[in-house]
C-alpha positions as CSV (number, residue, x, y, z in Angstrom):
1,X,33.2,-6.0,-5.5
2,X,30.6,-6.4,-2.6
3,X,32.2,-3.4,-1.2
4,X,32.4,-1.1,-4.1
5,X,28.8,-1.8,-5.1
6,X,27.8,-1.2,-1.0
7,X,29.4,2.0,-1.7
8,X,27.2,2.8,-4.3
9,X,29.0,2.1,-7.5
10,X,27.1,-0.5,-9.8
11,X,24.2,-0.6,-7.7
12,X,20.8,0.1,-10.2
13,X,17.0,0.0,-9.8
14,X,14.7,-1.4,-12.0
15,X,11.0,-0.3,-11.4
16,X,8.2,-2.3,-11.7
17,X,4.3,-1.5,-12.4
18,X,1.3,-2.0,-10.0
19,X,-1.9,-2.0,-11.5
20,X,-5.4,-1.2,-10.1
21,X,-8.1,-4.0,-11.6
22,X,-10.9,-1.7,-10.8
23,X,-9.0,1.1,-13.0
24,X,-7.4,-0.7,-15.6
25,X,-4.3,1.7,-15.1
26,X,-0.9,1.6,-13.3
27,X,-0.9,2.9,-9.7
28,X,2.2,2.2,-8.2
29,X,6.0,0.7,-9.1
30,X,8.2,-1.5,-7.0
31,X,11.8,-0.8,-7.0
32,X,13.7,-3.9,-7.5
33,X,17.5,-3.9,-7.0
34,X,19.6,-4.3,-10.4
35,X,23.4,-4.6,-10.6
36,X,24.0,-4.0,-14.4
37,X,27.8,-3.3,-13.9
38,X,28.9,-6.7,-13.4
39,X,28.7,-9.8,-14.6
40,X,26.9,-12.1,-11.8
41,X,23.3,-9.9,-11.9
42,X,21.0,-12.1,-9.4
43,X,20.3,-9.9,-6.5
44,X,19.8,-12.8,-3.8
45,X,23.5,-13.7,-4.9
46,X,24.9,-10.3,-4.0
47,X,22.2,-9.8,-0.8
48,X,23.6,-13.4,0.5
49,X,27.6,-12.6,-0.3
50,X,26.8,-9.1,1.6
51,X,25.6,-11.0,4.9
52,X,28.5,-13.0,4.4
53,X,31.1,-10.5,4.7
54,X,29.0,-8.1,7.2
55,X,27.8,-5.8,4.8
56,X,24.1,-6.0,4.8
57,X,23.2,-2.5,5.9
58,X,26.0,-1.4,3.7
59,X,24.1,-2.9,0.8
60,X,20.7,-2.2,1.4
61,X,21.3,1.4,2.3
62,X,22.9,1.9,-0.9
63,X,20.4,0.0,-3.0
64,X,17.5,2.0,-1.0
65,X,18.7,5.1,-2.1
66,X,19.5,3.9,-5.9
67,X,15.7,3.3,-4.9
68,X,14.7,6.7,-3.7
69,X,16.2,8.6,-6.3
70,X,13.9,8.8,-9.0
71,X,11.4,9.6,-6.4
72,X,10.7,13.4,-7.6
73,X,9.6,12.4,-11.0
74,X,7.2,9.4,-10.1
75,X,4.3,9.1,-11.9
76,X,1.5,11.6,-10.5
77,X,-1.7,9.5,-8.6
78,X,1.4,7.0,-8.3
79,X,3.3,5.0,-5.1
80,X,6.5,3.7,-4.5
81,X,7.3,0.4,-2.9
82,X,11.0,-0.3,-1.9
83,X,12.5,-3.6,0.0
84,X,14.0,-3.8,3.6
85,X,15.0,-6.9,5.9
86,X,13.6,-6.1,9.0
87,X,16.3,-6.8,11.0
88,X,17.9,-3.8,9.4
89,X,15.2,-1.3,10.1
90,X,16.7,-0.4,13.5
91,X,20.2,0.0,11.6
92,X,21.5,3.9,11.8
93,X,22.9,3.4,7.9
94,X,19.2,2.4,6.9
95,X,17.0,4.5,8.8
96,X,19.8,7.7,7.7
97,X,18.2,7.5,4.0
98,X,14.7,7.8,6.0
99,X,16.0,10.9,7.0
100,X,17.2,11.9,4.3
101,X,14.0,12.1,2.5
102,X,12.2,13.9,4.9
103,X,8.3,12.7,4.4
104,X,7.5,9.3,3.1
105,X,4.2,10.0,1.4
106,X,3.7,7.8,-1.0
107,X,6.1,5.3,-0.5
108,X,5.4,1.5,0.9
109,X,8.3,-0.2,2.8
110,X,8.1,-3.6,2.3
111,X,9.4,-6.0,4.8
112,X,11.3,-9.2,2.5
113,X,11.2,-12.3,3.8
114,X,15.5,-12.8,4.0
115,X,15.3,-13.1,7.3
116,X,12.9,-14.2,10.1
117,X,11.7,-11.7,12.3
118,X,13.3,-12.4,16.1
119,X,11.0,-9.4,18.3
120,X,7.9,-7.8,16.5
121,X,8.4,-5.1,20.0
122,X,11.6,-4.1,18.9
123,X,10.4,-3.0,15.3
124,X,7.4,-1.1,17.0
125,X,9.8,2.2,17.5
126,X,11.0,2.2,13.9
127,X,7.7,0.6,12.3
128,X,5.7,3.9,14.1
129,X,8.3,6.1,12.6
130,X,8.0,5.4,9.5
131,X,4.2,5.7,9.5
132,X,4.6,9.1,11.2
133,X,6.6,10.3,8.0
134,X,3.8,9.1,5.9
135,X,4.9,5.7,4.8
136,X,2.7,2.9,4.5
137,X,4.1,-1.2,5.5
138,X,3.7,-3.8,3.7
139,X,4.1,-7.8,4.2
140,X,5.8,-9.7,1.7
141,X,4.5,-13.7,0.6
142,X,1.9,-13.8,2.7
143,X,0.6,-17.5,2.6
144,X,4.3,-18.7,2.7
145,X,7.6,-18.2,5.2
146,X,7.3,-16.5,7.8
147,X,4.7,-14.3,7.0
148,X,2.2,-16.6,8.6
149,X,-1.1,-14.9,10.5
150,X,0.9,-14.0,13.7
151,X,3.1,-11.8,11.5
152,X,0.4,-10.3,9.8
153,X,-1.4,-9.5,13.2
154,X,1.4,-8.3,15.0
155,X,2.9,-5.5,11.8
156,X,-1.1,-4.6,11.1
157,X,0.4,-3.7,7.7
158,X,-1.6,-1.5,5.2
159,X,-0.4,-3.5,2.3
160,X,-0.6,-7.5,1.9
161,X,1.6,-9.3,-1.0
162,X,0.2,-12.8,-1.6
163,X,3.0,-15.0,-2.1
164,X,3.9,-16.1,-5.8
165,X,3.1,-20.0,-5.4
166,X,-0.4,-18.6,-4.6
167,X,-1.1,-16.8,-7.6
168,X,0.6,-19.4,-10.0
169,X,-2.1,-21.1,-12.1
170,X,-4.9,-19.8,-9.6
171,X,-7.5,-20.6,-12.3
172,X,-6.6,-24.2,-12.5
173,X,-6.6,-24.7,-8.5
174,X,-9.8,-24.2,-5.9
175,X,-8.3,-24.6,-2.9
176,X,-5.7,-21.4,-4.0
177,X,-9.1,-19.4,-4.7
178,X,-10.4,-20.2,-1.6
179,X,-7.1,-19.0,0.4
180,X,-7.0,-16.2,-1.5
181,X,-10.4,-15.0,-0.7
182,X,-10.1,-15.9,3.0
183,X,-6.7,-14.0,3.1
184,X,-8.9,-11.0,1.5
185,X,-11.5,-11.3,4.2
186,X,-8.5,-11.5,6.6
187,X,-7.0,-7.9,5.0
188,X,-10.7,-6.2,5.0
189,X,-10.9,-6.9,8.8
190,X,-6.9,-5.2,9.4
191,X,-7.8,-1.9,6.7
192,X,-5.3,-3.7,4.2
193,X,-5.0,-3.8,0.6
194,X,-4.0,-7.1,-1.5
195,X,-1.3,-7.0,-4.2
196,X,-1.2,-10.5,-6.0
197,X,2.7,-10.6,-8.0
198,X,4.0,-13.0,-10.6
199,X,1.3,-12.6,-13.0
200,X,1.9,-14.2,-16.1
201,X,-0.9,-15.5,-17.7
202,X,-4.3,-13.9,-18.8
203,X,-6.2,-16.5,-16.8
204,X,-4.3,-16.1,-14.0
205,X,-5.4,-12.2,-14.1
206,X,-8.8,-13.2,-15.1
207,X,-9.0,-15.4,-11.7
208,X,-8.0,-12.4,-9.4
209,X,-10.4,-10.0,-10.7
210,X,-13.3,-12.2,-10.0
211,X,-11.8,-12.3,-6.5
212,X,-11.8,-9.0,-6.2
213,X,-8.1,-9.0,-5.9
214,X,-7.4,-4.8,-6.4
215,X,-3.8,-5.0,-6.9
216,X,-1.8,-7.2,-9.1
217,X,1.8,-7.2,-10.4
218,X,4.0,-9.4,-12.4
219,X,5.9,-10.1,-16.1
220,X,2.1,-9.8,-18.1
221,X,1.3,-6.9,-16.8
222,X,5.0,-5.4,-17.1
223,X,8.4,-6.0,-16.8
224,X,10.8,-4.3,-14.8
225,X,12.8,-1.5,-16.4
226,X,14.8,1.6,-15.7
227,X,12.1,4.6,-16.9
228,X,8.0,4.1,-15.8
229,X,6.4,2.0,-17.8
230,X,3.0,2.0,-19.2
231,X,0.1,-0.6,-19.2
232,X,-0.9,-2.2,-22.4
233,X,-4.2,-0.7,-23.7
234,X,-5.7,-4.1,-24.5
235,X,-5.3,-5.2,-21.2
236,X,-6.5,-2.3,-19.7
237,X,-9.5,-2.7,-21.2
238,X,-10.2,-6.6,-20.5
239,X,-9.4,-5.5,-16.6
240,X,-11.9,-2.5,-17.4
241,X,-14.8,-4.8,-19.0
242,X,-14.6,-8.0,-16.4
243,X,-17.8,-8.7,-14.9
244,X,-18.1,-7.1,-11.1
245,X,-21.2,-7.4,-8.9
246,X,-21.4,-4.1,-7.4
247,X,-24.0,-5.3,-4.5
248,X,-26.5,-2.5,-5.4
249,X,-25.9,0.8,-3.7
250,X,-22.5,3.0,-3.8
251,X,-21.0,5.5,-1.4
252,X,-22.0,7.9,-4.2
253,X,-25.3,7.4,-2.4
254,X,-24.2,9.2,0.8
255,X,-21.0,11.1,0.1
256,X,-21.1,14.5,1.5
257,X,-18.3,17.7,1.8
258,X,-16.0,18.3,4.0
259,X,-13.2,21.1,4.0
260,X,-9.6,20.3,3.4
261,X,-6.2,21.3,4.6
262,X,-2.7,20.0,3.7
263,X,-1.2,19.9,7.2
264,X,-2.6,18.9,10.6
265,X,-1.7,22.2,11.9
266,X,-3.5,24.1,9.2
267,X,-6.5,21.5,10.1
268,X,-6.7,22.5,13.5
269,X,-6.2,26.6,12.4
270,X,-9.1,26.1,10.4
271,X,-11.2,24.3,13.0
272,X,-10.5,26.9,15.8
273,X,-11.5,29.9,13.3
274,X,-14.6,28.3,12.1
275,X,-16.1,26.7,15.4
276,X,-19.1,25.7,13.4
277,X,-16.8,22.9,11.4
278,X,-16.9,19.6,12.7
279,X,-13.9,18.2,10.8
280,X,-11.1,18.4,8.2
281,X,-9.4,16.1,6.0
282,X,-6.1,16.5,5.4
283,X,-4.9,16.3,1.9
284,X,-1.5,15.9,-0.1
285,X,0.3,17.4,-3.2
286,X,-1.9,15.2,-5.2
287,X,-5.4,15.4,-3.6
288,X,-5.1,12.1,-1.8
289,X,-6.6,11.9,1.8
290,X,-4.1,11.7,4.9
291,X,-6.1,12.2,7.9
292,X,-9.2,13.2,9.6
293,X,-9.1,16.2,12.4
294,X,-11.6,16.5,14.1
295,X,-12.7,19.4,16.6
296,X,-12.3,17.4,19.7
297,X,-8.7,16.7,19.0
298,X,-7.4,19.3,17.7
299,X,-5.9,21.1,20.1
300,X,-3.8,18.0,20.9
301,X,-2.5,17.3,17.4
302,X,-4.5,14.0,16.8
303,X,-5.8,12.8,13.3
304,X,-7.5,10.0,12.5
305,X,-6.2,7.5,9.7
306,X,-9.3,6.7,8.4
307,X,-10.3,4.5,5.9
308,X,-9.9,5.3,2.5
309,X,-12.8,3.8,-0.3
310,X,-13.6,4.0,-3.4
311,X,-16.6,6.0,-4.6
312,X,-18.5,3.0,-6.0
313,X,-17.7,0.5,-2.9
314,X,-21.3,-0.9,-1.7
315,X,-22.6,0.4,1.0
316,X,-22.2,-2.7,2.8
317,X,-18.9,-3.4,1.9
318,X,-18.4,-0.4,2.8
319,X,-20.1,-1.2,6.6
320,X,-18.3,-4.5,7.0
321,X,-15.0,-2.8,6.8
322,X,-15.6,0.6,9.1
323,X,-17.0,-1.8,11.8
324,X,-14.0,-3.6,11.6
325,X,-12.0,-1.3,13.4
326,X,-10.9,-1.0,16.5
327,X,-13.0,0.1,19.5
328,X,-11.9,4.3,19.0
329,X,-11.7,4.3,15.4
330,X,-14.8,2.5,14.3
331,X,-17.2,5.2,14.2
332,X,-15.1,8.2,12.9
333,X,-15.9,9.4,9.1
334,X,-14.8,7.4,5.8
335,X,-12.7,9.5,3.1
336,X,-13.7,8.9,-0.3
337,X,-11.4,8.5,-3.2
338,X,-12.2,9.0,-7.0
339,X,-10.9,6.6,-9.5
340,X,-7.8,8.2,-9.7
341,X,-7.3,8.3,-5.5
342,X,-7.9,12.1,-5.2
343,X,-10.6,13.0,-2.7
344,X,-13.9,13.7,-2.9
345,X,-15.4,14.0,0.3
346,X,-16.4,11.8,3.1
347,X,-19.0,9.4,4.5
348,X,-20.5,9.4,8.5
349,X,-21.2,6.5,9.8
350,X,-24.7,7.2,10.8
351,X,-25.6,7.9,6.9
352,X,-23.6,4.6,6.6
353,X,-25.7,2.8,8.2
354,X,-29.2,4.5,7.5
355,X,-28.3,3.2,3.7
356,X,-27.4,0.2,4.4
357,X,-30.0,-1.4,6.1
358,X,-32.8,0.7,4.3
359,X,-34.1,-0.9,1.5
360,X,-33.4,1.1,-2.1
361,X,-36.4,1.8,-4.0
């Protein structure tokens, strides 16, 4: 049986929502392995028989593409997370779907915790692919395993998954709170987002939002199922009507234009035939920021990652995490995102900073 389903027959995907607290709305889906046709359904059982017999890459490559292939009618403003060992991402069966699918916009490769990771320099070659294609990494049960802080520094991930224990009955525990917020500090100064999973309870949901959590997941907010699910309109609206202390002042307060292109190489055509631009941010099929080319580097095919925020971040919130970066990135621009992740234009640092430390009126 281990063989047929490695082959691809029986082998499902359930999807998962991600919600945004801020927005009150679904933002992204995890695809979660399902084996309907049979009768033992546990995915650890057949993901454990599968390394038994030799078949791991077998397995995974064919649930990864079950994964992939509702990818064309994903839910617009929405991304994808899918699950990979990391001993298998140098695997030619694995990194094949990769290829595949061409660009990986939009989707966020998760590393599970199956197995421990034995070199983080041997993943660098296939971690820097995969963020060359577009995709984003993300660390799975952080605060547990082996996803302790040397894993977290050395993978530099742009998405952080807080481990269940962590989030279970987090409104009836302080010291949880207090990791949490400590592990957010931790993923402000690396550029990386925080999903908290296994919600199940109202409270529990309650607790996150007043620690500014900005992704959560788990069975209250929706199960997994075959077709994309929707987000129940009442709790939409308690995530919508939670008390947040917005510091005062708002990248609103500084935003400013800045042209757009939706390749690198159309980024640097438009920068050589209008010398007088400075820069150009680089878009996708849904208006959410990629890059930053600047004049300077165009000519040699380098963009800038940036950092993404949110229209209404503070101003210093906004600070503490561009001067966070490293040494060659921590002055470049900041793209700005509406509420929905499409852009709006950027921030410079020197504006940044002018606001900040200049008292409103």
């Amino acid at each position: 049986m281990v063989i047929a389903v490695c082959e691809g027959h029986g082998a499902g995907t359930a999807y998962q929502p991600i919600v945004d607290t801020a927005r009150g709305s679904i933002v992204g889906y995890e695809a979660l392995a399902r084996f309907p046709g049979y009768e033992q359904k546990n995915p650890e059982v057949w993901f454990a028989a599968a390394r038994d017999f030799g078949l791991s890459a077998a397995l995974e490559a064919a649930t990864l593409r079950s994964a992939l292939a509702r990818r064309s009618d994903l839910p617009v403003n929405c991304f994808l997370t899918v699950n990979i060992s990391p001993a298998l991402l140098l695997n030619g069966e694995v990194q094949a779907v990769w290829a595949d699918q061409g660009g990986l916009g939009g989707i966020v490769v998760e590393l599970t915790e199956q197995t421990p990771i034995e070199s983080y320099l041997e993943l660098e070659p296939a971690l820097h692919r995969l963020r060359s294609a577009g995709a984003m990494i993300a660390v799975d049960d952080a605060g547990a395993g082996y996803a302790g802080l040397n894993h977290l520094l050395a993978i530099r991930p742009a998405l952080i998954k807080l481990d269940r224990e962590l989030v279970r009955d987090i409104d009836e525990d302080p010291a949880k709170r207090a990791l949490v917020e400590m592990i957010g500090m931790f993923a402000g100064r690396i550029d990386a987002w925080i999903l908290a999973e296994g919600i199940e309870r109202v409270e529990e949901l309650d607790a996150l939002i007043a620690l500014k959590v900005p992704l959560v997941q788990g069975y209250l907010l929706g199960r997994p199922q075959a077709s994309w699910s929707s987000l129940d309109p009442d709790l939409a609206h308690r995530m919508l009507t939670r008390t947040r202390d917005t510091g005062g002042a708002t990248l609103r307060r500084v935003l400013e234009t800045c042209p757009t292109a939706p390749s690198t190489r159309a980024a640097a055509a438009l920068l050589a035939a209008q010398p007088h631009l400075r820069r150009v941010v680089v878009i996708d099929d849904h208006q959410r920021p990629l890059w930053i080319v600047d004049a300077q580097h165009a000519d040699l095919g380098v963009a800038s990652p940036g950092v993404r925020l949110n229209l209404d971040t503070p101003l210093n919130d906004a600070l503490h995490r561009a001067l966070t970066r490293g040494e060659q990135q921590r002055y470049d621009s900041l793209m700005i995102t509406d509420n929905a992740g499409r852009y709006t234009g950027v921030v410079h640092m020197d504006r940044l900073i002018t606001a900040a430390i200049t008292p409103t009126t």
